[in-house]
ZAMARGU-4260 file (C-alpha; in steps of 0.2 Angstrom, whole numbers, plus 5000, padded with zeros to 4 digits):
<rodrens>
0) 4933/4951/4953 | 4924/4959/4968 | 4930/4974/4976 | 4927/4980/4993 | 4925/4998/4991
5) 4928/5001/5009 | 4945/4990/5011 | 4952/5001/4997 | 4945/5017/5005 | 4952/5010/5021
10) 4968/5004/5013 | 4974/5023/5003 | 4967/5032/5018 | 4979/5022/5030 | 4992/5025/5017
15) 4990/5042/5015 | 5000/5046/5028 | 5020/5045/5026 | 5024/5038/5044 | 5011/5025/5040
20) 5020/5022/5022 | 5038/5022/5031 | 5031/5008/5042 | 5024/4997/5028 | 5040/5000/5019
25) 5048/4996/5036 | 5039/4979/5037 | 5040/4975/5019 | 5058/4968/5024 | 5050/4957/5037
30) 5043/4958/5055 | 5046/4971/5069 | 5040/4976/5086 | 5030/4993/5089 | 5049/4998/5097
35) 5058/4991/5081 | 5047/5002/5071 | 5049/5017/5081 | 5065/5017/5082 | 5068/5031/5067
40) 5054/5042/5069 | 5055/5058/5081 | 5036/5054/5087 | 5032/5045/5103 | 5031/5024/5103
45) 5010/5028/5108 | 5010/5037/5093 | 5018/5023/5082 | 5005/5012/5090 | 4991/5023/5085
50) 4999/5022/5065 | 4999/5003/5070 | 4981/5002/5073 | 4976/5010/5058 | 4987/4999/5047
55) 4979/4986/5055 | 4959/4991/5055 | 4966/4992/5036 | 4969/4976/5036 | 4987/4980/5028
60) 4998/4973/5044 | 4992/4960/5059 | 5003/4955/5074 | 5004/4939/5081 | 5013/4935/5098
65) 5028/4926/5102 | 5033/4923/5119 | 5034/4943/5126 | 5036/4948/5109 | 5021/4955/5097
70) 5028/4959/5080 | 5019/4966/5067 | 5019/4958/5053 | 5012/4964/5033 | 5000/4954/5023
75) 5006/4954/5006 | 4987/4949/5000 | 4980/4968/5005 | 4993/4975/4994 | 4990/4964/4980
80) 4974/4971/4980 | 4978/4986/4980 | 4991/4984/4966 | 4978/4974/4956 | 4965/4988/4959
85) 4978/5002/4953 | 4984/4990/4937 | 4964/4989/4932 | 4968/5008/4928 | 4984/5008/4922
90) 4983/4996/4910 | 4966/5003/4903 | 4976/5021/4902 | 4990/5012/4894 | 4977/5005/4878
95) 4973/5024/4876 | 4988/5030/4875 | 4994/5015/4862 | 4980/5017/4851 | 4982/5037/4850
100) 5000/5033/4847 | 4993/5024/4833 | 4982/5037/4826 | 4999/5049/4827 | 5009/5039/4817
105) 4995/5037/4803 | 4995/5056/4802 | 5015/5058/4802 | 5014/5047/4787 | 5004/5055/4778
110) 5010/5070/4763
</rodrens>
């Protein structure tokens, strides 16, 4: 499996920040316009739409139009990379951490 190092960097930067975090979460429950997604946040819709950009020049959201409308919408792929990237690391930690647990329990038995 190849990684693009610069999609990930992209990616964790753009998730780094928690409005950008509250949108994906937001959009992980299905589409929504720049005002839909504002509507919680105390910051103005311009400043939504610069959180937008960055999720997109991420790749982790696109928007497509419909009619007047242009919802945002996330792409479930960019995470999965993201997820498979982390799990890489995570399941290598989790093999260390079983065999020391191994390595314990032969001392605890012995005398």
């Amino acid at each position: 499996m190849t990684v693009d190092e610069e999609a990930l960097d992209r990616a964790f930067t753009a998730l780094g920040d928690p409005v950008r975090r509250a949108l994906v979460a937001r959009l992980s429950r299905g589409e929504a316009t720049v005002n839909e997604l504002a509507e919680p946040f105390a910051i103005t819709k311009q400043a939504v739409s610069r959180h937008i950009q960055v999720l997109e020049q991420a790749g982790l959201i696109t928007r497509s139009r419909d009619g007047q409308r242009r919802p945002c919408h996330l792409v479930p792929s960019a995470l999965e990379a993201l997820t498979s990237w982390i799990d890489t690391y995570r399941l290598a930690t989790e093999r260390s951490y079983r065999r020391l647990d191994a390595v314990l329990d032969t001392l605890e038995e012995r005398p």
